[in-house]
C-alpha positions in Angstrom: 30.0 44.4 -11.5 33.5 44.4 -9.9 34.6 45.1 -6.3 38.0 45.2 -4.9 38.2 45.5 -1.6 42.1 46.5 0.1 43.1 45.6 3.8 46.9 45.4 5.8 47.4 49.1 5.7 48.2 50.6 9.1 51.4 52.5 10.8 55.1 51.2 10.7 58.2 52.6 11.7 61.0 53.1 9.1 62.6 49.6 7.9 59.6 47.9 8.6 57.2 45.4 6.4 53.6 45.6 5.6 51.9 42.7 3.5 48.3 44.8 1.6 45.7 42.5 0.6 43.0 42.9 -2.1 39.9 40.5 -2.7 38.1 40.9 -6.2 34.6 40.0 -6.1 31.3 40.0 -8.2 29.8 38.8 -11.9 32.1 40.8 -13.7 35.4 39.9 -12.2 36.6 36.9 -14.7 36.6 40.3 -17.6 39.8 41.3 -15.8 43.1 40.7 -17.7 45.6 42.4 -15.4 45.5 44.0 -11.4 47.9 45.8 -9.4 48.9 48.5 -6.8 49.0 52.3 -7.3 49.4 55.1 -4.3 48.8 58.6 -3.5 50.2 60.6 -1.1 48.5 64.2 0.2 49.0 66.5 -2.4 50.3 64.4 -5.8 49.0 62.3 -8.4 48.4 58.4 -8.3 51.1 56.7 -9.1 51.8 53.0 -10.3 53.3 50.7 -7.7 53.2 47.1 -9.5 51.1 45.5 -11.5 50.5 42.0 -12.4 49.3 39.9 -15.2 46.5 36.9 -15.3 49.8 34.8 -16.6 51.2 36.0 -13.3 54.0 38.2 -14.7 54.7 40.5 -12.7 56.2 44.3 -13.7 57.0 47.0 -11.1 57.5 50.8 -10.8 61.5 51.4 -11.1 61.4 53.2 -7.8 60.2 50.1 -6.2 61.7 47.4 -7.6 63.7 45.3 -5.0 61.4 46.7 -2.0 58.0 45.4 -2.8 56.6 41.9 -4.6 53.7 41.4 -5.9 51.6 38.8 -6.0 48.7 36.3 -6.6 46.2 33.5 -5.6 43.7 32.7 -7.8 41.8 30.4 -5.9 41.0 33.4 -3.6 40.5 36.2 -6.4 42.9 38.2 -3.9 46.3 40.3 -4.7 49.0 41.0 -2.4 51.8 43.7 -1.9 54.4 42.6 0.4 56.2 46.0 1.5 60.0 45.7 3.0 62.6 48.4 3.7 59.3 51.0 4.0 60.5 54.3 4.1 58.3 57.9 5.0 58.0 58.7 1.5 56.3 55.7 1.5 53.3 57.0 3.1 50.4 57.0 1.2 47.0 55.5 0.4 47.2 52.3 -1.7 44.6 51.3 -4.1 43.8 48.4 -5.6 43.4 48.1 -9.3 41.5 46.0 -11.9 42.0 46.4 -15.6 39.6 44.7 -17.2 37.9 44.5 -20.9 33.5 44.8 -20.9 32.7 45.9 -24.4 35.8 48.1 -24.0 38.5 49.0 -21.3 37.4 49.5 -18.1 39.3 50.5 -14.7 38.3 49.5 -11.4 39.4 50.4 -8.4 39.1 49.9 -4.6 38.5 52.3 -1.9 41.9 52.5 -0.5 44.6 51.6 2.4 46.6 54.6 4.1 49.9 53.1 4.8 51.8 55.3 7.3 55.7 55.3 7.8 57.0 57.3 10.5 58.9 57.0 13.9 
């Protein structure tokens, strides 16, 4: 069992910085090998925003590289996303994401953060 659990969304103007948060939580959690960040804005598919390794190698989307850093504490099973330079085609909800490994892959995800850009 595996629950991920986003907060930090909200409503910035253009230029602005947002830092997303995600806490990981129950039995299963230590079966996850790698976690990251994917979006969705109205109308398109989910789409990969960075992603990040147990080893703590990062690896990022190419649209977003130099904007956003991902990152990690351990101690606190949590993930962040620090967001600079946002732009509106920013806007989007965020999930949180878990690969993990139970008997075979498995994909978790959390429930969402609408993220907002606009003037």
């Amino acid at each position: 069992q595996v629950q991920l659990v986003e907060s930090g969304g909200g409503l910035v103007q253009p230029g602005g910085s947002l830092r997303l948060s995600c806490v990981a939580s129950g039995s299963s959690i230590f079966n996850i090998y790698a976690m990251g960040w994917y979006r969705q804005a109205p109308g398109k598919s989910r789409e990969l925003v960075a992603r990040i390794t147990n080893g703590g190698v990062p690896d990022y989307a190419e649209s977003m590289k130099g904007r956003f850093t991902i990152s990690r504490d351990d101690a606190k099973n949590t993930i962040y996303l620090q967001m600079n330079s946002l732009k509106p085609e920013d806007t989007a909800v965020y999930y949180c994401h878990g690969a993990g490994f139970v008997g075979g892959m498995v994909d978790y995800w959390g429930q969402g953060t609408q993220v907002t850009v606009s003037s």
